[in-house]
Structures are given as structure tokens and as C-alpha cells.
N, CA, C and O atoms as CSV, one atom per row, in Angstrom:
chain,resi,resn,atom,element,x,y,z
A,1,UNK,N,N,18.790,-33.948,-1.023
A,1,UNK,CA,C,18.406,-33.094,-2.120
A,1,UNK,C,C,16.939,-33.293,-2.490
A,1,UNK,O,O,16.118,-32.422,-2.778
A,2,UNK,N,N,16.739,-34.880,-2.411
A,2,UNK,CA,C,14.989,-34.938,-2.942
A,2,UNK,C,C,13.695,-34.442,-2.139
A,2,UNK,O,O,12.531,-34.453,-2.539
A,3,UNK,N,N,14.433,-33.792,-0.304
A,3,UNK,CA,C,13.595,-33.280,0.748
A,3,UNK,C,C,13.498,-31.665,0.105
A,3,UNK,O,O,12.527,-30.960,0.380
A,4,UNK,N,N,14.261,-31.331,-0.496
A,4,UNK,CA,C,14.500,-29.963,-0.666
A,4,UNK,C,C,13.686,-29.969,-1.915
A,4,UNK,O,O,13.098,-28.889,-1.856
A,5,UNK,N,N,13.436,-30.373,-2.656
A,5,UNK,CA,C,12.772,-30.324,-3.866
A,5,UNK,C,C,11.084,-30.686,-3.838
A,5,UNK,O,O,10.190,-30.253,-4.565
A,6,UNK,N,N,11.025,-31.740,-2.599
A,6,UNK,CA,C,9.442,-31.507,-2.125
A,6,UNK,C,C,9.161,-30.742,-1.680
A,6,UNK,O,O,8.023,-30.343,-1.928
A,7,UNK,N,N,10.006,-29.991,-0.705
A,7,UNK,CA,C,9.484,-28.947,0.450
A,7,UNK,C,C,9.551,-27.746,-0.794
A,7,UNK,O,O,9.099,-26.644,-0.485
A,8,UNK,N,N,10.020,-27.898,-1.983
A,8,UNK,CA,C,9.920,-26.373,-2.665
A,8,UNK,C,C,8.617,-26.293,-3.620
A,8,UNK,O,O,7.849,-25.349,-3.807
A,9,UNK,N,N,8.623,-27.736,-4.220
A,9,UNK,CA,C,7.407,-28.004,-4.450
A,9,UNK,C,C,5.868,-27.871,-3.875
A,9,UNK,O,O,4.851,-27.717,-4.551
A,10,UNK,N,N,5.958,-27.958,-2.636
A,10,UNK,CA,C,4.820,-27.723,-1.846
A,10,UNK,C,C,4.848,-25.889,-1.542
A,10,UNK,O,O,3.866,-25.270,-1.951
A,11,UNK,N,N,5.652,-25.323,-1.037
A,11,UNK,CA,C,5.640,-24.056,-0.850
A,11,UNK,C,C,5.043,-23.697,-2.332
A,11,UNK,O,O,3.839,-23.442,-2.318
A,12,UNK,N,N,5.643,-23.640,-3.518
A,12,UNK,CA,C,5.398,-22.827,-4.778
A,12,UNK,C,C,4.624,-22.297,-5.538
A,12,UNK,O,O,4.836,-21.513,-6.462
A,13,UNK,N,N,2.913,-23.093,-4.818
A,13,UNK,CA,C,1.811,-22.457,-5.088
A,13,UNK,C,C,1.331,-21.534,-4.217
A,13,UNK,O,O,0.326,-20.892,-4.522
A,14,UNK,N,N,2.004,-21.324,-2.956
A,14,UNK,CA,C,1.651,-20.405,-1.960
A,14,UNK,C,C,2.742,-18.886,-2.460
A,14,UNK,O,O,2.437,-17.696,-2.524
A,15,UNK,N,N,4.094,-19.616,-2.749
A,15,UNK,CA,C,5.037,-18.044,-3.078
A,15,UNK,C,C,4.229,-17.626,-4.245
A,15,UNK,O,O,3.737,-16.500,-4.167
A,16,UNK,N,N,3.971,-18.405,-5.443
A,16,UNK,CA,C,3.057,-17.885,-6.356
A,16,UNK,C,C,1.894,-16.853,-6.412
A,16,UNK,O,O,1.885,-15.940,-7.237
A,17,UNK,N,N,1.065,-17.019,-5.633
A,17,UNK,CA,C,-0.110,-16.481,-4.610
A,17,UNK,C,C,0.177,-15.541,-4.296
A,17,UNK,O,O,-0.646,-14.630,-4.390
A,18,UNK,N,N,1.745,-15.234,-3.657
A,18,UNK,CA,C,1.621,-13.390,-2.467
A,18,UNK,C,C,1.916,-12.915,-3.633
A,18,UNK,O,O,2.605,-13.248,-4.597
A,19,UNK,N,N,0.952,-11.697,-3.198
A,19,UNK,CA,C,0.667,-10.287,-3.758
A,19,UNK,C,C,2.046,-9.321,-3.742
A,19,UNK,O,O,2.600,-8.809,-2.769
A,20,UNK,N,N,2.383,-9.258,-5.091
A,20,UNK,CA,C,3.680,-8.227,-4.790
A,20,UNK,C,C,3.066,-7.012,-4.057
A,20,UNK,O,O,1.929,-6.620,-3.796
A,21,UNK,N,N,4.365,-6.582,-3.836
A,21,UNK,CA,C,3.995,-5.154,-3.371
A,21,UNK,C,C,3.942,-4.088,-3.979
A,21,UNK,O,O,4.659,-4.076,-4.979
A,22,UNK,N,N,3.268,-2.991,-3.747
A,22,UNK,CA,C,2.494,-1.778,-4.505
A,22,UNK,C,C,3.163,-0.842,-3.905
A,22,UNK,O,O,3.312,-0.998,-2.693
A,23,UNK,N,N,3.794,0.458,-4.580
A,23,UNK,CA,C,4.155,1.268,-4.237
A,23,UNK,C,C,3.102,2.946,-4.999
A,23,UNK,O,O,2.486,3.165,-6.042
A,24,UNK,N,N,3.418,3.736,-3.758
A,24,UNK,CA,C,2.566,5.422,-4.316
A,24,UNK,C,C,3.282,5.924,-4.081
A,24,UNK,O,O,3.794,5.683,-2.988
A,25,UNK,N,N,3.832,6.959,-4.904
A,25,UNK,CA,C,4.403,8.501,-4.855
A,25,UNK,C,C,4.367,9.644,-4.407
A,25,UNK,O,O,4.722,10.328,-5.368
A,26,UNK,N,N,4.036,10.763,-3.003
A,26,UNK,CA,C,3.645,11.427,-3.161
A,26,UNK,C,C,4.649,12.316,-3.661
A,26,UNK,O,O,5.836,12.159,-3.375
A,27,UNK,N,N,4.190,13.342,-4.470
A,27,UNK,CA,C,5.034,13.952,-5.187
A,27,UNK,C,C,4.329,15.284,-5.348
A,27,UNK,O,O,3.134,15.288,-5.052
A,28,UNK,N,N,4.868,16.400,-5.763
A,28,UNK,CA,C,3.941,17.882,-6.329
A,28,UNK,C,C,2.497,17.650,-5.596
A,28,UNK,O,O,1.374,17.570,-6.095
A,29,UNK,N,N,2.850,17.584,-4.471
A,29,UNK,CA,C,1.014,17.754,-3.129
A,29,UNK,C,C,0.795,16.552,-4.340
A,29,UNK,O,O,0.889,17.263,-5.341
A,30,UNK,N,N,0.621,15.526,-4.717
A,30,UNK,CA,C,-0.393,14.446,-5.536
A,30,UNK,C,C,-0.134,13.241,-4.300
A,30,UNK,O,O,0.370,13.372,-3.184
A,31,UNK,N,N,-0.813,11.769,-5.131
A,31,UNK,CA,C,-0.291,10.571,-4.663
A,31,UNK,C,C,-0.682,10.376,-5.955
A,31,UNK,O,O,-1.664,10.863,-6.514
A,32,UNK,N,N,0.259,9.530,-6.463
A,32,UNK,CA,C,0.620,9.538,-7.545
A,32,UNK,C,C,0.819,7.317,-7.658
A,32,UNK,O,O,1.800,6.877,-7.058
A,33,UNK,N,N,0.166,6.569,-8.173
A,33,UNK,CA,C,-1.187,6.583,-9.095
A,33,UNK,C,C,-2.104,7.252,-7.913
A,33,UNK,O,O,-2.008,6.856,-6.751
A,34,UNK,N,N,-2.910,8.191,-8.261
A,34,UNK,CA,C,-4.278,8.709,-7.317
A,34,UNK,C,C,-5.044,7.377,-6.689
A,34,UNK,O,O,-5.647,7.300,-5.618
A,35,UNK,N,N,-4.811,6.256,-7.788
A,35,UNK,CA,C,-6.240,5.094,-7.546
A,35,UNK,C,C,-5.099,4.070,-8.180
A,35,UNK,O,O,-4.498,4.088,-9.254
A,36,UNK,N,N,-5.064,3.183,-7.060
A,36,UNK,CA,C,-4.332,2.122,-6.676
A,36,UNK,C,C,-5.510,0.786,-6.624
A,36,UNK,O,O,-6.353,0.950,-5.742
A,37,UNK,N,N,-5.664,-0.462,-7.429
A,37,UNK,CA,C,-5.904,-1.245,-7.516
A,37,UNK,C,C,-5.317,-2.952,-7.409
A,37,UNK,O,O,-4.663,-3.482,-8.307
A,38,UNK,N,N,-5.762,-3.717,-5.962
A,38,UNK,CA,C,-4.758,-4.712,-5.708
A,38,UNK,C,C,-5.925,-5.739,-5.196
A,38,UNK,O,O,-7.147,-5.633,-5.090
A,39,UNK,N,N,-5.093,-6.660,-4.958
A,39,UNK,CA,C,-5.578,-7.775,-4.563
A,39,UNK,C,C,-5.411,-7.796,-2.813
A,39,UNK,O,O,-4.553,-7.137,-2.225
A,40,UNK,N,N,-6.506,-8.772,-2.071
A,40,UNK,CA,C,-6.540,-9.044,-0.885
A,40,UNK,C,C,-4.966,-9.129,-0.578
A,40,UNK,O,O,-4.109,-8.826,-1.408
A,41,UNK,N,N,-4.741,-9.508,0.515
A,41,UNK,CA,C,-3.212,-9.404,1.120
A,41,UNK,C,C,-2.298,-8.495,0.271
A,41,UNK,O,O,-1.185,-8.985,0.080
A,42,UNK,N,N,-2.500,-7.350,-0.250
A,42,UNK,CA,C,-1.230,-6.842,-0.768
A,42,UNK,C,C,-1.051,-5.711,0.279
A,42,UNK,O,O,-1.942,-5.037,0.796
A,43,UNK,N,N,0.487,-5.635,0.514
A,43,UNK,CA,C,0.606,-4.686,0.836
A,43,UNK,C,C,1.235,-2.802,0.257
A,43,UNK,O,O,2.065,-2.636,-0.636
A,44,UNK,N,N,0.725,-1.926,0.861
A,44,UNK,CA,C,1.168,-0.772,-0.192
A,44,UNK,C,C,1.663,0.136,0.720
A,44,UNK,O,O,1.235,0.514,1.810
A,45,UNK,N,N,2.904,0.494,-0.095
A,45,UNK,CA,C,3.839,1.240,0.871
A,45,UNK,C,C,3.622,3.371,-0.256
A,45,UNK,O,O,3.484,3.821,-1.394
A,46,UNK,N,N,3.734,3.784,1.042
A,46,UNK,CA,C,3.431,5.285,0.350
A,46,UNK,C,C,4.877,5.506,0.682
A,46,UNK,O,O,5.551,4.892,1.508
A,47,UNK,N,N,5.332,6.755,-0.316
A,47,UNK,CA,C,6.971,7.381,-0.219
A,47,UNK,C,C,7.011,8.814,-0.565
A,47,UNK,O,O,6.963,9.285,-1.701
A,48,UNK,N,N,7.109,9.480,0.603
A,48,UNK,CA,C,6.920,10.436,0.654
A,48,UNK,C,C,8.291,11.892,-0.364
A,48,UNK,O,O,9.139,12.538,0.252
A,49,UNK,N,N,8.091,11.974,-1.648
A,49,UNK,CA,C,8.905,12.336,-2.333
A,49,UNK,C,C,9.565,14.094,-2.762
A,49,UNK,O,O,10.450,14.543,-3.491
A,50,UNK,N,N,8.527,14.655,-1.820
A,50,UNK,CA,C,8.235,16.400,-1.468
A,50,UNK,C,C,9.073,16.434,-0.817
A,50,UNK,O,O,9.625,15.415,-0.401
A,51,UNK,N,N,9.563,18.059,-0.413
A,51,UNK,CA,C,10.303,18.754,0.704
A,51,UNK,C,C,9.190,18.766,1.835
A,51,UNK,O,O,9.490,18.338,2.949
A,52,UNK,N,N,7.951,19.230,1.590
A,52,UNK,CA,C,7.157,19.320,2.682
A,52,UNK,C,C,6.430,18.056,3.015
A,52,UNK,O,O,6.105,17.244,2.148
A,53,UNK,N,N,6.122,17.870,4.598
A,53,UNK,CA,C,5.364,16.377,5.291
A,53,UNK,C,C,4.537,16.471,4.766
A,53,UNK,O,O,4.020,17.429,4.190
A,54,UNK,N,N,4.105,14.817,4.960
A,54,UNK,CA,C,2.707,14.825,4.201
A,54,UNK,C,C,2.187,13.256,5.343
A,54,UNK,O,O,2.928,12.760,6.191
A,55,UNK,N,N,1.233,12.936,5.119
A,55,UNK,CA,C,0.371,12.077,6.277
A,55,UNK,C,C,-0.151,11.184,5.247
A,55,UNK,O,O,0.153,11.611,4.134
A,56,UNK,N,N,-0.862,10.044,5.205
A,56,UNK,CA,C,-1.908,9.059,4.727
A,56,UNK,C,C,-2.786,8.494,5.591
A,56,UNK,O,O,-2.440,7.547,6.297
A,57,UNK,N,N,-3.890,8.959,5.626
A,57,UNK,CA,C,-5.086,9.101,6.426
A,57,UNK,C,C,-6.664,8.552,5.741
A,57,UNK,O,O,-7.353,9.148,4.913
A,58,UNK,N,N,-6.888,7.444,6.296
A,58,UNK,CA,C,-8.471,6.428,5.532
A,58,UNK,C,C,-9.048,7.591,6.135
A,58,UNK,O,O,-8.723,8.337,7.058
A,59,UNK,N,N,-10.411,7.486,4.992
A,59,UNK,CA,C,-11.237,8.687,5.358
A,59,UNK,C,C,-12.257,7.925,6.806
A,59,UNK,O,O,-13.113,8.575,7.405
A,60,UNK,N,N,-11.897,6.424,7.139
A,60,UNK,CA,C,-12.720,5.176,8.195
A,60,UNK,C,C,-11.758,5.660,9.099
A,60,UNK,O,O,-12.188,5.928,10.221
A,61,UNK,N,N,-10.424,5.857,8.858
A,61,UNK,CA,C,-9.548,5.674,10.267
A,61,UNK,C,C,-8.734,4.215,10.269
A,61,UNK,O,O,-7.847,3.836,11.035
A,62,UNK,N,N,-9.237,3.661,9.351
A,62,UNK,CA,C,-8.371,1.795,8.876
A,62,UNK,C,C,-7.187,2.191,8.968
A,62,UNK,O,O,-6.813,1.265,9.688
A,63,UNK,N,N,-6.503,2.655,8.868
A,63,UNK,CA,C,-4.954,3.293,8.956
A,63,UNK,C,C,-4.654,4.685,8.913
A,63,UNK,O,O,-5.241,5.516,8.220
A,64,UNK,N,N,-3.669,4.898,9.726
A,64,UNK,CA,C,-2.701,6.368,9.334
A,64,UNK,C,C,-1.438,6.421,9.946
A,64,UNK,O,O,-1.055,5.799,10.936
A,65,UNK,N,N,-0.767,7.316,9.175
A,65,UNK,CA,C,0.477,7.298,9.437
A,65,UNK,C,C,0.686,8.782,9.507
A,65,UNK,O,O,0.021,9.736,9.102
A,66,UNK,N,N,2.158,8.637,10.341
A,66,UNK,CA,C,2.270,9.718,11.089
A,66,UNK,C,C,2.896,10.965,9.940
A,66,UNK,O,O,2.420,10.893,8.807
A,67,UNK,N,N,3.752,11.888,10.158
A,67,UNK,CA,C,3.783,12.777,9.207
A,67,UNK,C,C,5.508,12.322,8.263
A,67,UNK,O,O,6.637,12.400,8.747
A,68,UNK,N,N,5.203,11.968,7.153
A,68,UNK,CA,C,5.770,11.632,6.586
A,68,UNK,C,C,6.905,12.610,5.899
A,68,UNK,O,O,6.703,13.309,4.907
A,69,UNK,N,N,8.072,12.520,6.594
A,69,UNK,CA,C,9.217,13.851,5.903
A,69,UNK,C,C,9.663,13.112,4.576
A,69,UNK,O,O,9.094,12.139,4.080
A,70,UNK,N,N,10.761,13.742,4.108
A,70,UNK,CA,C,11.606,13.600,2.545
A,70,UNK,C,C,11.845,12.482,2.800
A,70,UNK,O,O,12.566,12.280,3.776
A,71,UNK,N,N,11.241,11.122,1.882
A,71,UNK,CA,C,12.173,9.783,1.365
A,71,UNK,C,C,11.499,9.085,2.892
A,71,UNK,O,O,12.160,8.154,3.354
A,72,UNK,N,N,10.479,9.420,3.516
A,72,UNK,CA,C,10.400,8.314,4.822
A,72,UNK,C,C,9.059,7.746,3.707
A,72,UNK,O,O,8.547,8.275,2.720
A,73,UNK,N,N,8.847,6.620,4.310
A,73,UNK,CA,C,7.706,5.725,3.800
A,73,UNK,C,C,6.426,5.386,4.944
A,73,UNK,O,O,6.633,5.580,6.142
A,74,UNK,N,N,5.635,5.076,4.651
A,74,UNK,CA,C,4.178,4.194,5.483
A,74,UNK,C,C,4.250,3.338,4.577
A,74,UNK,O,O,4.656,3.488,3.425
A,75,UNK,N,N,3.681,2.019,5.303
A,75,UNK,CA,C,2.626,0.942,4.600
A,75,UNK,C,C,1.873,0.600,5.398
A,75,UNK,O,O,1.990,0.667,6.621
A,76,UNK,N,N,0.583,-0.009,4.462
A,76,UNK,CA,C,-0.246,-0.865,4.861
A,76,UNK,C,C,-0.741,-2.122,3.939
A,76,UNK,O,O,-0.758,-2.085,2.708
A,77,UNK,N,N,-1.217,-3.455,4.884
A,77,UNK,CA,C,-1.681,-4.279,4.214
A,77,UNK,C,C,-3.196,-4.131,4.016
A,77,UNK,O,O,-4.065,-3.606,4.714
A,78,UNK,N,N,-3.225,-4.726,2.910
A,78,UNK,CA,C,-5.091,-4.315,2.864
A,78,UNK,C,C,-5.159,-6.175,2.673
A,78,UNK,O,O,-4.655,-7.023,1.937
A,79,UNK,N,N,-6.119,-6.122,3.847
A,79,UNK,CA,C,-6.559,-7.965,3.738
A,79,UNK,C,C,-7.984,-8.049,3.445
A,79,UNK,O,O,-8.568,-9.103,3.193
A,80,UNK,N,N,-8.496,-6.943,3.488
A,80,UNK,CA,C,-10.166,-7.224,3.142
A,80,UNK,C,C,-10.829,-6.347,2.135
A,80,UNK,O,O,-10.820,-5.121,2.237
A,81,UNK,N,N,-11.645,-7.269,0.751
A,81,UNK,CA,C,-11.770,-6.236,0.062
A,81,UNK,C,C,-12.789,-5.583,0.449
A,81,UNK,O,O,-13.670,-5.968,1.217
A,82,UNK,N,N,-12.636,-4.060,-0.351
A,82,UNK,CA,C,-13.346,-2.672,-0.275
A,82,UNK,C,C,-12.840,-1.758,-0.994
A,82,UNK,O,O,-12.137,-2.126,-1.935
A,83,UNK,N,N,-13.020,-0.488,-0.796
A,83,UNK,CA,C,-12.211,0.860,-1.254
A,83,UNK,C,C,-12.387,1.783,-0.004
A,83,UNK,O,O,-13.171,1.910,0.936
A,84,UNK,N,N,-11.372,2.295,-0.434
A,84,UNK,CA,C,-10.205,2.485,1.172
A,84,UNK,C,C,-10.212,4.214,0.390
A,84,UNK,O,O,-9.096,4.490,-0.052
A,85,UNK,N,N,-10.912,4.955,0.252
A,85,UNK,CA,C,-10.314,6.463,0.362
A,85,UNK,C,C,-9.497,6.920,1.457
A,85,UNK,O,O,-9.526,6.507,2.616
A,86,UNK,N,N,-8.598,8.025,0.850
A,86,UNK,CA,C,-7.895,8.137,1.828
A,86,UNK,C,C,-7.322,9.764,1.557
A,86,UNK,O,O,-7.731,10.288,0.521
A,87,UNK,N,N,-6.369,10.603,2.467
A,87,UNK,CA,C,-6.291,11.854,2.136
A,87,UNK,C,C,-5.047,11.987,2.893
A,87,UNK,O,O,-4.565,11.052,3.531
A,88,UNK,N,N,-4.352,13.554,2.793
A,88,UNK,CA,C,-3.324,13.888,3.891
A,88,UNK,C,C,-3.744,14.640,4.735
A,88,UNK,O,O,-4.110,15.618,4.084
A,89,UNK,N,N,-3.963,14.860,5.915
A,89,UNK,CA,C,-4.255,15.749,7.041
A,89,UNK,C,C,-3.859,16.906,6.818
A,89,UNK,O,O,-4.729,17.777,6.843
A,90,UNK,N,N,-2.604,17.273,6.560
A,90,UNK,CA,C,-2.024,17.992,6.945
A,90,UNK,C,C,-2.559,19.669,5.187
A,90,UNK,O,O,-2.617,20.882,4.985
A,91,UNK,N,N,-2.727,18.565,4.655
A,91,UNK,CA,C,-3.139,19.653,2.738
A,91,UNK,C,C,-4.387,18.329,2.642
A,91,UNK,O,O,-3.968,17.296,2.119
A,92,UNK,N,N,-5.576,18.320,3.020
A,92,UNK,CA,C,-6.618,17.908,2.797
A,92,UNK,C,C,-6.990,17.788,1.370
A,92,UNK,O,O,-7.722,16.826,1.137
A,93,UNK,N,N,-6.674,18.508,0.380
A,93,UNK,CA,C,-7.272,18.423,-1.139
A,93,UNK,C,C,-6.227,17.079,-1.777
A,93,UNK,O,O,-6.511,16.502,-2.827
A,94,UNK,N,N,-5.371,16.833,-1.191
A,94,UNK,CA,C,-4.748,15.160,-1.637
A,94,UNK,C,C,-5.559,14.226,-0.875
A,94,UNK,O,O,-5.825,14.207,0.326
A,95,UNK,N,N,-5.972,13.289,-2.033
A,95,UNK,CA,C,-6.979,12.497,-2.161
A,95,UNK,C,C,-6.686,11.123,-2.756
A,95,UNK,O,O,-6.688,11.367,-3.963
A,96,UNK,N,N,-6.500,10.158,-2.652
A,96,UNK,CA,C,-6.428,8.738,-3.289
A,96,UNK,C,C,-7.404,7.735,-2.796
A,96,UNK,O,O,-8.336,7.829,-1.997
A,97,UNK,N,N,-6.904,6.690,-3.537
A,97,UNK,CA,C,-7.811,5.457,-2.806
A,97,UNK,C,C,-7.328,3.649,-3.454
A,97,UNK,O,O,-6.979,3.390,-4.606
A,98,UNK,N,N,-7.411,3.033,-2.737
A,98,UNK,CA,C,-7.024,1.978,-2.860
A,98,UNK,C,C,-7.983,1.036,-2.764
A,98,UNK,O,O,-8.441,0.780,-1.650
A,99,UNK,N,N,-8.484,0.307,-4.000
A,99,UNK,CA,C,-9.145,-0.526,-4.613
A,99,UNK,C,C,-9.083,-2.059,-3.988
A,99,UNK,O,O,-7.946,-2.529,-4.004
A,100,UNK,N,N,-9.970,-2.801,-3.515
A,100,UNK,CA,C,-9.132,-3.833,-3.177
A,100,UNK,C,C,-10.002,-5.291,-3.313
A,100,UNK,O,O,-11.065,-5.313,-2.693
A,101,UNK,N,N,-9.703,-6.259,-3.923
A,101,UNK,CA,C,-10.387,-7.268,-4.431
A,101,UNK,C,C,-9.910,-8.514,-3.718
A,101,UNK,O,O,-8.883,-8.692,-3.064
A,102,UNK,N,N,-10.917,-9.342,-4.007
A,102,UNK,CA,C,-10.739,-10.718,-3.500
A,102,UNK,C,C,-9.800,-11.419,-4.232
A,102,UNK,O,O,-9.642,-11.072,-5.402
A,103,UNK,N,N,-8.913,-12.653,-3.638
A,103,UNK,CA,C,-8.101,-12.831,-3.804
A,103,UNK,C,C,-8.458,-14.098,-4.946
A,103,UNK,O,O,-7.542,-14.705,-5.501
């Protein structure tokens, strides 16, 4: 029992540390928060919540995902900070961006 209580002890400043995860909406053509703000290692999952596909596309090319139907998801981890604009291919005037800070 007292191995199990060091080994949890030592992990607990590291589980402390990960970055929950971030979720976006797309919803009514939006992404919904528009501007997503996180920390290094988080990862953010998009959910695609329309009848019609929709894509998530860096305006760099850092990620994209393919065409997203009803209730399918993308993620990505963002490990380095910057700001990450980003859009859908497919209806170009959806626009977001993901904020991303040192850890």
C-alpha cells in the first residue's frame, strides 16, 4: 500500500499539469466559442453539430480535417504557443482561432 501512495504522490504534479480538454461547436455555419484560448499541450476537439459538412482548416496548413458530417468530431493538440487561425473549406466565411500560451 505505501508503494502505491509514493508512486501517486510522484505522478500528481504531472496529472495536475495536463491541460483539460477544449471542446468547439460548429453549429448555424459558426464555431462556436469563435476564439478559443488554451494552454501549450491542450488538446481541442471540434463537433460538428449542423446537417451540412463542415472541415477545420489552419489558415498555415498545421492541421485539417477531413469533412466533418452530423455529430463526427476532429482534434488537435496544440503544443506550441501561437495563434492558429483557422476556417472551413468547404463555407470559407467560418472563421475561428485558437489562442495558445505557454505552459
Amino acid at each position: 500500500m505505501n508503494r502505491f501512495l509514493i508512486i501517486a504522490a510522484l505522478l500528481l504534479p504531472t496529472l495536475a499539469h495536463a491541460a483539460a480538454p477544449v471542446q468547439v461547436v460548429i453549429k448555424s455555419f459558426a464555431f462556436g466559442p469563435e476564439t478559443v484560448r488554451v494552454t501549450a499541450g491542450t488538446t481541442v476537439t471540434w463537433v460538428n453539430k449542423d446537417i451540412e459538412p463542415h472541415t477545420v482548416v489552419s489558415n498555415d496548413k498545421t492541421f485539417q480535417s477531413e469533412a466533418l458530417d452530423t455529430d463526427e468530431t476532429f482534434s488537435f493538440t496544440f503544443d506550441k504557443p501561437g495563434s492558429y487561425g483557422y476556417f472551413c473549406s468547404i463555407h470559407p466565411h467560418m472563421i475561428g482561432k485558437v489562442e495558445v500560451t505557454a505552459k
